[in-house]
C-alpha positions as CSV (number, residue, x, y, z in Angstrom):
1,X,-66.9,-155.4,39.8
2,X,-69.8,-153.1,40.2
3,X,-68.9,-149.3,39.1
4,X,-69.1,-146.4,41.6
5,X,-72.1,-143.9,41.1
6,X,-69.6,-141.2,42.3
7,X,-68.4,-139.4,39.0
8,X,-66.3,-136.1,38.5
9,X,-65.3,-134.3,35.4
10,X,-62.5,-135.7,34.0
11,X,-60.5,-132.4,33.5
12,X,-60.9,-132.0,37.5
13,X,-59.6,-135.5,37.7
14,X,-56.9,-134.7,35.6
15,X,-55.8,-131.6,37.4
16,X,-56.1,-133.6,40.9
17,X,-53.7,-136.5,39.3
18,X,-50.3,-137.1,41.2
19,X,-51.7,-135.6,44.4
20,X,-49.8,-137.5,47.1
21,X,-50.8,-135.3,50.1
22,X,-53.9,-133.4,50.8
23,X,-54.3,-129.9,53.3
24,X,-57.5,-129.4,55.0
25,X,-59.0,-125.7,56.7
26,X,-60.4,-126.9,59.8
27,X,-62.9,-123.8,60.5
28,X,-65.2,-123.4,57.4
29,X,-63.8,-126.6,55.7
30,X,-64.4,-129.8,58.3
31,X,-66.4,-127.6,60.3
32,X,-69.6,-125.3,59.4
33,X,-67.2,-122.2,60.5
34,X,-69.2,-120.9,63.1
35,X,-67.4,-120.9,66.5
36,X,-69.6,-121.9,69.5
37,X,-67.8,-119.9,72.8
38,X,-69.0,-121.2,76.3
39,X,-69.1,-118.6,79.3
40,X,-65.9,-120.1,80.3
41,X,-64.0,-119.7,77.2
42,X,-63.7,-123.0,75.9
43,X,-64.6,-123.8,72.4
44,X,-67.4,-126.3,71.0
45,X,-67.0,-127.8,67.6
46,X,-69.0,-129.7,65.3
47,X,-67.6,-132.3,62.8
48,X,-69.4,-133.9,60.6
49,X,-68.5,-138.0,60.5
50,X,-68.6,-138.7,56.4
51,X,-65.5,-135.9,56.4
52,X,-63.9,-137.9,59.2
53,X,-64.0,-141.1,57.1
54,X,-63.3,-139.3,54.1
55,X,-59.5,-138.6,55.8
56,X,-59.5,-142.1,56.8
57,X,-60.0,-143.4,53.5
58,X,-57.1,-140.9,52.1
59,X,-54.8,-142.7,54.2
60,X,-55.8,-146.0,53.5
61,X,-55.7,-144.6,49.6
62,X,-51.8,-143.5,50.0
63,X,-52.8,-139.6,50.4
64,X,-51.1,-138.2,53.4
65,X,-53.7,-135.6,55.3
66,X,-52.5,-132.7,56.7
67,X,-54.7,-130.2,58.8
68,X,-53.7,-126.7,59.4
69,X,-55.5,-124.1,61.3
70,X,-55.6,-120.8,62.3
71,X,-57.3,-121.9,65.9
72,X,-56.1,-124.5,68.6
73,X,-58.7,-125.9,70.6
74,X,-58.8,-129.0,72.7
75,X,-62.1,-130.0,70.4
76,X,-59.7,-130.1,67.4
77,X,-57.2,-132.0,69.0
78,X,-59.2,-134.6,70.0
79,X,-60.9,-134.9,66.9
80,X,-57.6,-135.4,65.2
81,X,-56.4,-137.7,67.8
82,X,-59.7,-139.6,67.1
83,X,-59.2,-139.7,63.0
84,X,-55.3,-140.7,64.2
85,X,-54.6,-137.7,61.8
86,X,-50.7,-136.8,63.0
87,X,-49.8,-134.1,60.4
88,X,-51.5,-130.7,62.1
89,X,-50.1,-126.9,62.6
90,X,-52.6,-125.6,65.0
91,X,-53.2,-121.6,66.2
92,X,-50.8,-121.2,63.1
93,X,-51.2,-117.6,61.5
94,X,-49.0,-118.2,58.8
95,X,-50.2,-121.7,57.1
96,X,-47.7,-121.6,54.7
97,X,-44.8,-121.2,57.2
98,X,-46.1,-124.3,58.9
99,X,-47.1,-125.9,56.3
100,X,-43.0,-125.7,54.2
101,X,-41.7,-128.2,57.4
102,X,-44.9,-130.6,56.9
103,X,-44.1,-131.4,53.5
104,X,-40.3,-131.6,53.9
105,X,-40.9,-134.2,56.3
106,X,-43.0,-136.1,53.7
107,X,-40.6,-135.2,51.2
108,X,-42.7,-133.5,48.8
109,X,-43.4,-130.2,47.2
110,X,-46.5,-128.3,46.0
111,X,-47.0,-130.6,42.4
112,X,-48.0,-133.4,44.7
113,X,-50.2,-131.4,47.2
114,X,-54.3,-130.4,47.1
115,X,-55.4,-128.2,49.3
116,X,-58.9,-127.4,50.7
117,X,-60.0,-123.5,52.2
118,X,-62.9,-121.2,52.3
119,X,-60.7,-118.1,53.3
120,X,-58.4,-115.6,52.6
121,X,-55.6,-116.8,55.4
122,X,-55.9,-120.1,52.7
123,X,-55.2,-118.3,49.5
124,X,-51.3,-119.3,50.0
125,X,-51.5,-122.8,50.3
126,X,-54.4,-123.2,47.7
127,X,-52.1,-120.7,45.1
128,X,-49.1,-123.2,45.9
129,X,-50.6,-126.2,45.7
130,X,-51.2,-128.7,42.3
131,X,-55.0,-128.9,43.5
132,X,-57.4,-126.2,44.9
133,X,-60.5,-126.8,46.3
134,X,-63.0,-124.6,48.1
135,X,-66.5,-124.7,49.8
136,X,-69.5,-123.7,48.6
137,X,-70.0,-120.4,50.6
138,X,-65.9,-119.8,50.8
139,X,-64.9,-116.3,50.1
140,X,-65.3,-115.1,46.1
141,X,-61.5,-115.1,46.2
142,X,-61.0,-118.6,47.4
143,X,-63.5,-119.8,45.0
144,X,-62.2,-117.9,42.2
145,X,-58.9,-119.8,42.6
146,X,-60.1,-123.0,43.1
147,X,-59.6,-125.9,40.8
148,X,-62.8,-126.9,41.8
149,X,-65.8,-126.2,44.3
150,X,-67.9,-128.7,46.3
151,X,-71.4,-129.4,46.3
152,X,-71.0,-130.2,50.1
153,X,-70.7,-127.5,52.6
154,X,-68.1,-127.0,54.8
155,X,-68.7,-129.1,57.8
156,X,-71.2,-130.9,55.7
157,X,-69.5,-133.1,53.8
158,X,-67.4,-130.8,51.7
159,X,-64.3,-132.6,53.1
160,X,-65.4,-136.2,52.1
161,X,-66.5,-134.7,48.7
162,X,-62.4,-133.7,48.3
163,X,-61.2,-136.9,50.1
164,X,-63.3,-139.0,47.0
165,X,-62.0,-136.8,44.2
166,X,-58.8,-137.3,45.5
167,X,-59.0,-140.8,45.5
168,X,-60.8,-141.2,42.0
169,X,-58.1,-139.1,40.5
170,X,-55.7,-141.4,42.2
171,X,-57.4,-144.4,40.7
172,X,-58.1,-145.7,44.3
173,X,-62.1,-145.2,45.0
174,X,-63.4,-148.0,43.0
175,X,-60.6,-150.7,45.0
176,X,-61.8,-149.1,48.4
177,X,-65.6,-149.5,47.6
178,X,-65.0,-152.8,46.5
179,X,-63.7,-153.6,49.8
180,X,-66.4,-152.4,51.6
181,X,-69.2,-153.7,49.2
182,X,-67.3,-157.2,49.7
183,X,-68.1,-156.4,53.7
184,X,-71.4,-157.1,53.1
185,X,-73.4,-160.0,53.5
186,X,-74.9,-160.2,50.1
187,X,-77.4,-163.5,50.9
């Protein structure tokens, strides 16, 4: 079997171990942050499709996604309804609130969780949680707590780059490459 190119430090892959579900920022995080408002009021979005396979791949690499957010829009929901992602608290102004009944459900606690942010509203979750992660141009004090930062920016791929840690530290990449390099027609 051909080895990934992908590599990560191995103390971030250490520290990422055991993660069984993973808690995305939507605005910032799978999107660029900036909010596009129509004269009508409704709300464009743009998500980047690597960070929507990226969650696809955590599912099919036994990681559990969870989005929470501080907005609700009809963009987001169909994006989610897209990805089939199930697990979201939207318009939630207290993510850890929302996010206590999440996890209960999946019957875990913060050892087994990474979460992703880029802002202050974040800084619960990514305290709690076994795994921090922030963007590139999150706030200093999101960054300064993170476990690790991406080279990706938000809504740029800085969700895929967590999904692949994720599943590296997991031990689950390389089998899910495989699969798709076995895809191909290799003539």
């Amino acid at each position: 079997m051909e080895q990934p190119a992908l590599r990560f430090a191995p103390e971030v892959l250490l520290r990422a171990q055991g993660v069984r579900a993973a808690i995305f920022d939507v605005d910032g995080v799978l999107t660029d942050g900036r909010l596009y408002i129509g004269e009508h009021g409704e709300t464009v979005k743009a998500f980047h499709s690597l960070d929507g396979h990226g969650l696809k791949l955590l599912v099919a690499g036994g990681i559990e996604p969870i989005v929470i957010s501080g907005r609700d829009s009809p963009a987001l929901r169909r994006r989610m309804a897209d990805l089939g992602i199930t697990r979201i608290a939207l318009g939630a102004s207290d993510k850890l609130a929302v996010a206590a009944p999440l996890l209960q459900a999946l019957q875990l606690d913060w050892s087994e969780v990474a979460a992703m942010g880029d802002d202050w509203p974040d800084l619960p979750l990514l305290h709690r949680a076994r795994f921090a992660c922030a963007v590139p141009d999150a706030h200093i004090e999101v960054r300064a707590l993170a476990h690790h930062t991406t080279s990706a920016r938000g809504g740029r791929g800085a969700a895929r780059e967590f999904c692949d840690l994720l599943l590296c530290a997991a031990g689950r990449y390389a089998d899910l490459l495989q699969v798709q390099r076995g895809s191909l027609d290799t003539r």
